[in-house]
C-alpha positions, -999 to 999 in steps of 0.1 A, spaced: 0 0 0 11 36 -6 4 67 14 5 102 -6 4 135 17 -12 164 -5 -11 203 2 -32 218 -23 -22 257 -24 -35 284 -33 -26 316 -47 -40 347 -64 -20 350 -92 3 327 -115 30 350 -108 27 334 -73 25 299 -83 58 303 -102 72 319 -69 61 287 -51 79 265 -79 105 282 -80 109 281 -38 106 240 -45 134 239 -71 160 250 -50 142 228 -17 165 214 6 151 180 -1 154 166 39 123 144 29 143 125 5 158 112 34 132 104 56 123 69 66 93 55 42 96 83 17 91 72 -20 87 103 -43 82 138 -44 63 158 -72 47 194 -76 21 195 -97 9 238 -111 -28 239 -122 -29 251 -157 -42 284 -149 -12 289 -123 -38 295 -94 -33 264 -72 -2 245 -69 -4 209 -50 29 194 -31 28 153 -36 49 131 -10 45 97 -15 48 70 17 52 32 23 32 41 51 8 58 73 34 62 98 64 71 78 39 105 68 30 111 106 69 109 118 80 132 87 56 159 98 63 155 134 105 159 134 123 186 129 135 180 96 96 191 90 99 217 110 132 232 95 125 223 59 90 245 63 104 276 81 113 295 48 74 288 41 68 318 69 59 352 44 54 324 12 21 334 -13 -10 315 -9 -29 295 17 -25 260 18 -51 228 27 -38 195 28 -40 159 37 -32 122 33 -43 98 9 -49 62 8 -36 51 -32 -63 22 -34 -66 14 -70 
């Protein structure tokens, strides 16, 4: 089974969304490292006004201790002051 945490953001312009990208192409990448991870992908709605973060998990758990260690914590702070509001939550891949 595979887990996927989603954070759907969004912004008010696609000037924003490209900021966002462009914060995620130079990301530190600590969740590369972190136990259970499998993939990473950003995904920019066509009309650049909603971009959504993909982390994909062996399991449940592996998402829960990412988001509860400080490599979270410390890989987010730049996120402070960032465009958009974000919404988010994990995903069961069943089919």
């Amino acid at each position: 089974m595979v887990w996927v945490g989603v954070n759907r953001i969004t912004v008010d312009s696609a000037e924003e969304a490209e900021q966002i990208v462009n914060a995620f192409r130079h990301r530190a990448g600590k969740v590369d490292r972190a136990p259970g991870f499998l993939k990473f992908e950003l995904w920019k709605e066509e009309k650049g006004r909603e971009v959504m973060v993909l982390t994909h998990w062996r399991e449940q758990a592996d998402f829960q201790h990412w988001i509860e260690s400080p490599a979270f914590r410390e890989a987010h702070r730049h996120a402070e002051g960032s465009p958009g509001q974000g919404a988010g939550g994990l995903y069961e891949v069943v089919l």
